[in-house]
ChimeraX commands (.cxc) that place a marker at each C-alpha (Angstrom):
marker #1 position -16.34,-11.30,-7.41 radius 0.5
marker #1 position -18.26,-8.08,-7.96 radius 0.5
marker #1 position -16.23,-5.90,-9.49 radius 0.5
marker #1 position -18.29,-3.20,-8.54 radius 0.5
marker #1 position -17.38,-3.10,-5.25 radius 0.5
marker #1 position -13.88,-3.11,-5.71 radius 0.5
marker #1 position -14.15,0.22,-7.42 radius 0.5
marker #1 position -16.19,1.67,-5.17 radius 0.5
marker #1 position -14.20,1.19,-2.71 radius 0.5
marker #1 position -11.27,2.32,-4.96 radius 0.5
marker #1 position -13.24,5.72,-5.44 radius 0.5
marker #1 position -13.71,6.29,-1.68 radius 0.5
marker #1 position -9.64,5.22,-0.80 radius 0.5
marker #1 position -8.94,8.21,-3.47 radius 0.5
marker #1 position -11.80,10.48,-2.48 radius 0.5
marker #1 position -10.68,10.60,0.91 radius 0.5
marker #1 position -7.02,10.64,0.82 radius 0.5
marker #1 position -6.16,7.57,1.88 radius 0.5
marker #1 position -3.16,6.52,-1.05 radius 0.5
marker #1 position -0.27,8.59,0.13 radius 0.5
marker #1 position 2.41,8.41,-3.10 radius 0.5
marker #1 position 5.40,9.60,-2.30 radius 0.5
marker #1 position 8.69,7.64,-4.39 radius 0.5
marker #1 position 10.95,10.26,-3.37 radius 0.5
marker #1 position 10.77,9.41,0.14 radius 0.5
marker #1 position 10.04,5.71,-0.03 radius 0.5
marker #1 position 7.60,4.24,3.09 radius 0.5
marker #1 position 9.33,1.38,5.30 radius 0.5
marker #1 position 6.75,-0.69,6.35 radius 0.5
marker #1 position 6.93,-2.95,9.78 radius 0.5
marker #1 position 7.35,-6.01,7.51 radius 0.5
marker #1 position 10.63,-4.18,6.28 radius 0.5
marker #1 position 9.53,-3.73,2.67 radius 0.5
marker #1 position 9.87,0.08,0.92 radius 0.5
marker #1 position 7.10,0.94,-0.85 radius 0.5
marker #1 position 6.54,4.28,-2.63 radius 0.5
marker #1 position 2.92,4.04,-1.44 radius 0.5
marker #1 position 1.21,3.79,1.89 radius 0.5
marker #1 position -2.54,3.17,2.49 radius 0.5
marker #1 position -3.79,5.17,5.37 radius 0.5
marker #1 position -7.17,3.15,5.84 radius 0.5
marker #1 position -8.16,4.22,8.88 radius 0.5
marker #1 position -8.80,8.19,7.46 radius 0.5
marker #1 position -11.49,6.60,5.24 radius 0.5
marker #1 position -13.58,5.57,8.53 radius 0.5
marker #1 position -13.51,9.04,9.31 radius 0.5
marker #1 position -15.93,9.86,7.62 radius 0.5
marker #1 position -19.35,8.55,7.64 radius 0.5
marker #1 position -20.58,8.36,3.85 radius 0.5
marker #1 position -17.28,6.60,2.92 radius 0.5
marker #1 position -17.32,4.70,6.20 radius 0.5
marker #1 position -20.73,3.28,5.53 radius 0.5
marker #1 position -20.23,2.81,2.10 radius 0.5
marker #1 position -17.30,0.58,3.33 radius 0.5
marker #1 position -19.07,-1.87,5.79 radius 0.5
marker #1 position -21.68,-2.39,3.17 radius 0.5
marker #1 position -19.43,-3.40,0.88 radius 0.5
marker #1 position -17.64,-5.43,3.30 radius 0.5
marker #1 position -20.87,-7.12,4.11 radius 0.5
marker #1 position -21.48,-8.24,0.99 radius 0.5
marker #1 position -18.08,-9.26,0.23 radius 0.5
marker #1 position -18.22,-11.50,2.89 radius 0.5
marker #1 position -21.57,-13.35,2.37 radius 0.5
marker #1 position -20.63,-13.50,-0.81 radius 0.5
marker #1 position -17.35,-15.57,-0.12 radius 0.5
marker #1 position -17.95,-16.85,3.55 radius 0.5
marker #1 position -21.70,-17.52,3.33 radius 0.5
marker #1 position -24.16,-17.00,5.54 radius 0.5
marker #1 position -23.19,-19.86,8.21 radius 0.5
marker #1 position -19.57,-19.85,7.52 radius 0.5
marker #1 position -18.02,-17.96,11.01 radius 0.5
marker #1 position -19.16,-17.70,14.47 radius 0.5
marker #1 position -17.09,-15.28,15.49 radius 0.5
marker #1 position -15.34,-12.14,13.87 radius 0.5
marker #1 position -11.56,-11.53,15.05 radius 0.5
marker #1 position -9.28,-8.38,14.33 radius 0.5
marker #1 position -5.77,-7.70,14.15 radius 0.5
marker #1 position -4.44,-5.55,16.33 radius 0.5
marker #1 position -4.18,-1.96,15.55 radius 0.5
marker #1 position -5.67,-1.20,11.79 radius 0.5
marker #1 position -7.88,-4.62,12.26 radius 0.5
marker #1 position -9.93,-3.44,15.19 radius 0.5
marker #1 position -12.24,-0.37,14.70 radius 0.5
marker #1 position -13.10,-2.28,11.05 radius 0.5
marker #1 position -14.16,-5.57,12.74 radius 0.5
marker #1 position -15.77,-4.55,15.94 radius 0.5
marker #1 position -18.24,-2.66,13.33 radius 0.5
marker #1 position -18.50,-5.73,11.02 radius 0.5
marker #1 position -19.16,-8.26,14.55 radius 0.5
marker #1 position -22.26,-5.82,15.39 radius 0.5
marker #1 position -23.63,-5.89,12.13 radius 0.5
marker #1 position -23.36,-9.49,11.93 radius 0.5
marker #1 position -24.58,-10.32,15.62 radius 0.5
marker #1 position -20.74,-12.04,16.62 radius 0.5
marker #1 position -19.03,-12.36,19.03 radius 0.5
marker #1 position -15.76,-10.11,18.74 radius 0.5
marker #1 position -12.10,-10.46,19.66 radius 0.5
marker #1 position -9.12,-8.94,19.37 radius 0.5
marker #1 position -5.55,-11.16,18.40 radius 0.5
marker #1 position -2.00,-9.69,19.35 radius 0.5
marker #1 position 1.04,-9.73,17.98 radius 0.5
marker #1 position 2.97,-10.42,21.35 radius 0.5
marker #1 position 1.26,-12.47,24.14 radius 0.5
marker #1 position -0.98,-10.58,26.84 radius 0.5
marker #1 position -1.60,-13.38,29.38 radius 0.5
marker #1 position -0.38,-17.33,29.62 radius 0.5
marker #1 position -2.12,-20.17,28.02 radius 0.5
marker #1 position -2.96,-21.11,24.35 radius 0.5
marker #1 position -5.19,-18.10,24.13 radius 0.5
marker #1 position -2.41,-15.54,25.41 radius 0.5
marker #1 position -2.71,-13.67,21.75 radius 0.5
marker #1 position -6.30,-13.16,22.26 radius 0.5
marker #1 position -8.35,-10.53,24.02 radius 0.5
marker #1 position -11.79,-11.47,24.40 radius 0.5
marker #1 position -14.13,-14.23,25.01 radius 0.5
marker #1 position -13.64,-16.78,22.40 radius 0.5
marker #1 position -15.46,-20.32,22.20 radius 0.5
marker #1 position -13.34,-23.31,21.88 radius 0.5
marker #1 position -14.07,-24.20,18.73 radius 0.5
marker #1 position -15.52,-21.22,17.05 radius 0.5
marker #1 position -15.01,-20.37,13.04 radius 0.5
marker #1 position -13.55,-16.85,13.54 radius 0.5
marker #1 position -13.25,-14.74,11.08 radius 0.5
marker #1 position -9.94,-12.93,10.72 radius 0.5
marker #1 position -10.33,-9.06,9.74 radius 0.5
marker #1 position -7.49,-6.36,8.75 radius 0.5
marker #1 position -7.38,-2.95,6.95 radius 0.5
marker #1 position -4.74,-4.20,5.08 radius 0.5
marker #1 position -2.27,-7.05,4.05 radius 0.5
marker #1 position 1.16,-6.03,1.87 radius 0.5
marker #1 position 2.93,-9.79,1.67 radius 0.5
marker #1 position 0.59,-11.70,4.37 radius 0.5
marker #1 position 2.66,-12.93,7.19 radius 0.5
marker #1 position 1.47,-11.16,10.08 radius 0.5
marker #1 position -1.88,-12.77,8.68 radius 0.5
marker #1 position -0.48,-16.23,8.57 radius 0.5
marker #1 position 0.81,-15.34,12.39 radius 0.5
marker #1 position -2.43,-14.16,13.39 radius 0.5
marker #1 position -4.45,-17.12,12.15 radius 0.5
marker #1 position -1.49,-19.44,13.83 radius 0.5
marker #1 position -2.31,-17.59,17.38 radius 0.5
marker #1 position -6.14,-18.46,16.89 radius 0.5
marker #1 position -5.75,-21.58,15.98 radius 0.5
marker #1 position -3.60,-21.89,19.50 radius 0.5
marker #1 position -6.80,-20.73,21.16 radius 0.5
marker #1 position -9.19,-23.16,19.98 radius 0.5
marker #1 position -10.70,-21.71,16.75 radius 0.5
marker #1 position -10.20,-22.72,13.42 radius 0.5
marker #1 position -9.66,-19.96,10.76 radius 0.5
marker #1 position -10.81,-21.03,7.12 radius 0.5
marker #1 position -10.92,-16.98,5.96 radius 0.5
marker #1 position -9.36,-13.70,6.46 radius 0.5
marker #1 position -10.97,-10.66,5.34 radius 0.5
marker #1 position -8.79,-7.38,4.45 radius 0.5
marker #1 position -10.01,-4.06,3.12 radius 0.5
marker #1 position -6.66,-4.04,0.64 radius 0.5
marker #1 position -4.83,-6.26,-0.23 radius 0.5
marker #1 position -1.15,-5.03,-2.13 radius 0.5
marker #1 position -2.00,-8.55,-4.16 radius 0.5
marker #1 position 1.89,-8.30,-5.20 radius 0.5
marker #1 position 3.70,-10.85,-3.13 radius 0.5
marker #1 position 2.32,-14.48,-4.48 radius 0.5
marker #1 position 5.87,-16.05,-4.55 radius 0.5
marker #1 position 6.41,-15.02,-0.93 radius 0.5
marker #1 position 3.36,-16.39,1.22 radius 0.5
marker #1 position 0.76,-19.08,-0.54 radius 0.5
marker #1 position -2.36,-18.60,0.85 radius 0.5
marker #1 position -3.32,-22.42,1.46 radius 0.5
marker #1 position 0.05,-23.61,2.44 radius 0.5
marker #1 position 1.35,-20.27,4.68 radius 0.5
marker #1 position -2.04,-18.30,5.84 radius 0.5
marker #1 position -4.17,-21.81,5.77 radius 0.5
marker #1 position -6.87,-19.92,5.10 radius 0.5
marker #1 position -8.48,-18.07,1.98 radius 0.5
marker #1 position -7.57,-14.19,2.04 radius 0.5
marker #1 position -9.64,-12.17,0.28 radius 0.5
marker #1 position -10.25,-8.16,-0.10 radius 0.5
marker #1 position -12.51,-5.16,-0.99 radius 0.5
marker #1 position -10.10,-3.87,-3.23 radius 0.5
marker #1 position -6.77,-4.16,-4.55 radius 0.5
marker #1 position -4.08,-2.20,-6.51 radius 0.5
marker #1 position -5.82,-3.50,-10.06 radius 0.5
marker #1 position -9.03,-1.55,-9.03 radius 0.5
marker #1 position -7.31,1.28,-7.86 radius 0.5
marker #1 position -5.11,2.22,-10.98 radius 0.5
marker #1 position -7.52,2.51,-13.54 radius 0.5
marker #1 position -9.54,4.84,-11.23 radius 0.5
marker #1 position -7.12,7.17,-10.17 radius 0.5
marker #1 position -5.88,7.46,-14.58 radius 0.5
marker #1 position -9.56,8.30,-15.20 radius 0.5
marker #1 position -9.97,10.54,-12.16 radius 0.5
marker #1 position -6.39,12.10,-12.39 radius 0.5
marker #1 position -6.04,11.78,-9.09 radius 0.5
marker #1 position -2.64,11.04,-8.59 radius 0.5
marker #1 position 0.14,12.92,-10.56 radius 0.5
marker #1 position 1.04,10.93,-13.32 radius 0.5
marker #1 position 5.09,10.40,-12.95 radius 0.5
marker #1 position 4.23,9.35,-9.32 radius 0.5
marker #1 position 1.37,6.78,-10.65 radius 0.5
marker #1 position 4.25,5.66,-13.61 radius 0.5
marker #1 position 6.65,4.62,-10.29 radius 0.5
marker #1 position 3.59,3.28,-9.25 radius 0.5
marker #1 position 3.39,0.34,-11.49 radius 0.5
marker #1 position 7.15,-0.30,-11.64 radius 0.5
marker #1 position 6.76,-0.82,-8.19 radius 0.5
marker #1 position 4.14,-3.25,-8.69 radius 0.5
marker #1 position 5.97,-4.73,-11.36 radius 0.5
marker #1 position 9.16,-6.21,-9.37 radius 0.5
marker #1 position 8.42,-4.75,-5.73 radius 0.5
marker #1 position 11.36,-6.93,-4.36 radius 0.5
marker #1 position 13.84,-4.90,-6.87 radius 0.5
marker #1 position 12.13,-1.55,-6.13 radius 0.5
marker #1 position 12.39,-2.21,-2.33 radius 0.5
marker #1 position 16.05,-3.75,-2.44 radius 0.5
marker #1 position 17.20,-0.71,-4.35 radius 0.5
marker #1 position 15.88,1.75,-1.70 radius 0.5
marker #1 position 17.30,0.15,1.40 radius 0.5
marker #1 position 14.40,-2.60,2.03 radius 0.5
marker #1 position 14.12,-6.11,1.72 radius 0.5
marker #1 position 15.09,-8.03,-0.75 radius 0.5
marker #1 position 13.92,-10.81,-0.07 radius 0.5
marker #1 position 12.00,-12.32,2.97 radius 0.5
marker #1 position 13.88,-13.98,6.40 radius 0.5
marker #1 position 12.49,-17.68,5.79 radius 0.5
marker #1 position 12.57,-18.56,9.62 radius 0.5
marker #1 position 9.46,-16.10,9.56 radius 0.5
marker #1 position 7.59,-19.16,9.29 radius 0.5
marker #1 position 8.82,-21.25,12.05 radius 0.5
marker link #1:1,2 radius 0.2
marker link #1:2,3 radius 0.2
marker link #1:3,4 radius 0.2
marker link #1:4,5 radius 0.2
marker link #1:5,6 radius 0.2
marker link #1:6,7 radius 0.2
marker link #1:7,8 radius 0.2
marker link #1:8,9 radius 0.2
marker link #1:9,10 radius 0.2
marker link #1:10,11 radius 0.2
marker link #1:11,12 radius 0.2
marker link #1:12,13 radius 0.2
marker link #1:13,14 radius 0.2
marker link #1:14,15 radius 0.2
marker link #1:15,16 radius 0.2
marker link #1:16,17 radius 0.2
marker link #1:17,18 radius 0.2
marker link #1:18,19 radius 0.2
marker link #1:19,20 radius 0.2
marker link #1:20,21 radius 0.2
marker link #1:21,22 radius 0.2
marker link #1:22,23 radius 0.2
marker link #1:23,24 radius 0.2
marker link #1:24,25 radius 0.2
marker link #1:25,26 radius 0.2
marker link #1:26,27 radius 0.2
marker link #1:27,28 radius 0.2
marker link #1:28,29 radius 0.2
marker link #1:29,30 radius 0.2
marker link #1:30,31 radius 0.2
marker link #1:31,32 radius 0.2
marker link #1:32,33 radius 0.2
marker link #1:33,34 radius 0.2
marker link #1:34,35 radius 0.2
marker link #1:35,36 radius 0.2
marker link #1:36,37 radius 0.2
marker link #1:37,38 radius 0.2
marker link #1:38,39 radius 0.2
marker link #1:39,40 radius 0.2
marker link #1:40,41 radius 0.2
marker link #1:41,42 radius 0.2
marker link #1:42,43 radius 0.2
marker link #1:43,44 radius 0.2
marker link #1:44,45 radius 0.2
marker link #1:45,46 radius 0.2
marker link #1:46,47 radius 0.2
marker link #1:47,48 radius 0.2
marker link #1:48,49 radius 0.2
marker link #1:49,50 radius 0.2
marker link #1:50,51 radius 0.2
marker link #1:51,52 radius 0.2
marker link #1:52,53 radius 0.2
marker link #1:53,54 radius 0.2
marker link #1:54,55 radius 0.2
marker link #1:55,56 radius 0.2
marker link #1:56,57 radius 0.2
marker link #1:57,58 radius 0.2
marker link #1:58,59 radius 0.2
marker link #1:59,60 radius 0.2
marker link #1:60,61 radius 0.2
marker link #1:61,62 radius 0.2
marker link #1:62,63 radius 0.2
marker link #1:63,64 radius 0.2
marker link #1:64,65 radius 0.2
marker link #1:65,66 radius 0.2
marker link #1:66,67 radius 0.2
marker link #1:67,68 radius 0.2
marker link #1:68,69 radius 0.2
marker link #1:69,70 radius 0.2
marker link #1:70,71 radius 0.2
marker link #1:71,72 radius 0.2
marker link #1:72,73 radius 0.2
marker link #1:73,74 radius 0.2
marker link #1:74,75 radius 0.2
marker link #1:75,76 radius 0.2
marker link #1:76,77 radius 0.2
marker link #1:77,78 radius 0.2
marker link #1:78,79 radius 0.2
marker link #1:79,80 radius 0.2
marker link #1:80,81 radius 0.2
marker link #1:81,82 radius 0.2
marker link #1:82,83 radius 0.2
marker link #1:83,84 radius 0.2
marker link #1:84,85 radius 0.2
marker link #1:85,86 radius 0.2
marker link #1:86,87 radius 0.2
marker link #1:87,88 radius 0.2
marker link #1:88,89 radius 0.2
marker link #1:89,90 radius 0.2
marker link #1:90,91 radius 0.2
marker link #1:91,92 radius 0.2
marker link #1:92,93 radius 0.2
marker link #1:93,94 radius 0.2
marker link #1:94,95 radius 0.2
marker link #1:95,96 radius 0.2
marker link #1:96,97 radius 0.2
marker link #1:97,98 radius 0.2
marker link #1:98,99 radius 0.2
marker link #1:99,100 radius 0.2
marker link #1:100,101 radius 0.2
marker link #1:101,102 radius 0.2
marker link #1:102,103 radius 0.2
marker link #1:103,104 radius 0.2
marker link #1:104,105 radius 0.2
marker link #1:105,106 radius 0.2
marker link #1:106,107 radius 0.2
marker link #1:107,108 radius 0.2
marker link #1:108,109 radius 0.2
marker link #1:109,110 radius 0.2
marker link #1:110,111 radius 0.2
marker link #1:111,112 radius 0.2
marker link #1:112,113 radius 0.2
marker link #1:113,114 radius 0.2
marker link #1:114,115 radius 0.2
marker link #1:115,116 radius 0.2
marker link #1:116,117 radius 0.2
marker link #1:117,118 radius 0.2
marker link #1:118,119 radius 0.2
marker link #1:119,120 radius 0.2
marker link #1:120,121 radius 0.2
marker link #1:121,122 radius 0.2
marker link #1:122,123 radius 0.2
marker link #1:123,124 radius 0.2
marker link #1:124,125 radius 0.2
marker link #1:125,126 radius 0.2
marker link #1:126,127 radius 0.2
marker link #1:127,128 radius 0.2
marker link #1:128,129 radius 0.2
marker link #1:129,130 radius 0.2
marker link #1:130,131 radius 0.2
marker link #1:131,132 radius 0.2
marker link #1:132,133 radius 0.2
marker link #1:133,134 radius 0.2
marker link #1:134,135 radius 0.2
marker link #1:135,136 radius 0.2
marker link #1:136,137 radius 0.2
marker link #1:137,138 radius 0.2
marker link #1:138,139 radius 0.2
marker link #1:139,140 radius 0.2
marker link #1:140,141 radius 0.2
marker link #1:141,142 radius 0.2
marker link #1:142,143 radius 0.2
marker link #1:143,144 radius 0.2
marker link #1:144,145 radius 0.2
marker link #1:145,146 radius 0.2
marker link #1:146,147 radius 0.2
marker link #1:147,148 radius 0.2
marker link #1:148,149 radius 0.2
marker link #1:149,150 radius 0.2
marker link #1:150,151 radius 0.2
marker link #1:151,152 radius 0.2
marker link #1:152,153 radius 0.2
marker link #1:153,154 radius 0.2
marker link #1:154,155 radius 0.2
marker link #1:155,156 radius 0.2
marker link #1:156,157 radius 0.2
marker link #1:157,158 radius 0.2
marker link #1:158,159 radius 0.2
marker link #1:159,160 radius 0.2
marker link #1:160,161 radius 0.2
marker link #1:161,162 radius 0.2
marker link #1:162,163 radius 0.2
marker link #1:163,164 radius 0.2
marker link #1:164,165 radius 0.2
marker link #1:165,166 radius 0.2
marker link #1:166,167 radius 0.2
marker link #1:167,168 radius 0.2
marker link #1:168,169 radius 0.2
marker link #1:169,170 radius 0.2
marker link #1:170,171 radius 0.2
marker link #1:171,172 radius 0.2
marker link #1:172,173 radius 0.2
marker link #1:173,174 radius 0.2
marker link #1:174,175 radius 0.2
marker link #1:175,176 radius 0.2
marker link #1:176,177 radius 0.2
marker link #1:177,178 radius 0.2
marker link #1:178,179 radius 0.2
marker link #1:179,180 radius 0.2
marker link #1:180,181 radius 0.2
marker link #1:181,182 radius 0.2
marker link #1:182,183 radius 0.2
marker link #1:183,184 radius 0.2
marker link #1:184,185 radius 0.2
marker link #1:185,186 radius 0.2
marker link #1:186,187 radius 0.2
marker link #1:187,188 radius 0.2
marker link #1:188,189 radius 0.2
marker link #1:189,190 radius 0.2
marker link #1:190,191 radius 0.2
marker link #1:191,192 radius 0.2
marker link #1:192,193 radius 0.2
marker link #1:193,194 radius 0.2
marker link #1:194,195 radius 0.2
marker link #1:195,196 radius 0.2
marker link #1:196,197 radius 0.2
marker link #1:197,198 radius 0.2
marker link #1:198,199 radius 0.2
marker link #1:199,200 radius 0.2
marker link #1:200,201 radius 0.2
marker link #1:201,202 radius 0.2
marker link #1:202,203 radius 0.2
marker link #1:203,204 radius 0.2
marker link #1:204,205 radius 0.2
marker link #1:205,206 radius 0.2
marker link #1:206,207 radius 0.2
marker link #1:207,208 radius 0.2
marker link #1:208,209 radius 0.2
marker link #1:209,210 radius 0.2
marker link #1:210,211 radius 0.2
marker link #1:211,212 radius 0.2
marker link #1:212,213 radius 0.2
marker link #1:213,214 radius 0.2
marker link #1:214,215 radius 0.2
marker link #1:215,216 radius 0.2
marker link #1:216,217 radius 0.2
marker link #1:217,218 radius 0.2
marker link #1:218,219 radius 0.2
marker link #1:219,220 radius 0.2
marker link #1:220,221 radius 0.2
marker link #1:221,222 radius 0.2
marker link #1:222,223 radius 0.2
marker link #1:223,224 radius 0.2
marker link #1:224,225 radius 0.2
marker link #1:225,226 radius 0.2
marker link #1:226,227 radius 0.2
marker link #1:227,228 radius 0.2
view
């Protein structure tokens, strides 16, 4: 992996205000997790140095781990997913679909908007992934549709909740990311960026983010019939 990347895009997430820290006032995400941090990737396509920097470095990332002949077609999850991977499907020359959380139509391919080939390597694309089961949902609805999923491709990934969802066994697919919260943290000490008791809550987050979200009216620990 080139570290280099994940930096950069660590800079730009911090440059452009994207990390909203707030412990006081803990985030509840849709997944039902608290969290005293909330990425806000879209901003960062706002604007068009950090933007660009971005899909280059989501380019590369993805030759680097797909390969050059490894997906036919790019897919996005709804809502953060889309904007990201329609841009990525024109650089690459794909063809480009959307996947939903609830059903649009009838059929196997109810979850997806667009034209899909049976059989097509899609590429699943996100902003962002905290413990990975809307991922492992998403690649379950293409898979329903025809295509097989082998990769999923996020800008962040919270990298934080191993023991909940295996990527092999849950997602069937390898997830991999821009960045994560081990490139941001040394950037934002060196840069200051982020007031340091905030950053301190921060990492005990990291450390045990079941505890830290249990204690602050979250989960505690996941619902396992998310799987079924």
């Amino acid at each position: 992996m080139n570290d280099s990347i994940g930096r950069r895009t660590a800079q730009i997430l911090l440059d452009t205000g994207c990390i909203l820290l707030r412990p006081d006032r803990p985030f509840i995400f849709s997944s039902g997790w608290a969290s005293p941090v909330y990425l806000d990737i879209p901003r960062a396509l706002s604007f068009p140095l950090a933007r660009a920097a971005l899909l280059d470095g989501a380019e590369a990332r993805i030759l680097e781990r797909v390969g050059y002949a490894g997906f036919d077609a790019i897919a996005a999850t709804e809502q953060g997913g889309i904007a990201l991977a329609a841009m990525l499907a024109e650089r690459f020359r794909l063809p480009f679909v959307t996947v939903r959380r609830r059903a649009q139509g009838f059929g196997a391919d109810a979850h997806v908007e667009g034209a899909l080939p049976r059989g097509a390597r899609a590429l699943l694309v996100s902003d962002v992934t905290t413990d990975g089961r809307s991922k492992a949902r998403y690649a379950r609805s293409l898979r329903q549709a025809g295509a097989s999923v082998s990769h999923v491709f996020v800008l962040f990934n919270y990298g934080i909740f191993d023991r909940l969802v295996t990527e092999v066994q849950d997602i069937g697919a390898e997830l991999f990311a821009l960045a994560t919260w081990q490139d941001v943290l040394p950037v934002a000490e060196e840069r200051a960026t982020l007031p340091a008791d905030d950053l301190a809550e921060l990492r005990r987050y990291l450390a045990d983010p079941f505890g830290w979200s249990a204690a602050r009216g979250g989960l505690a620990a996941p619902d396992p019939a998310w799987k079924s």
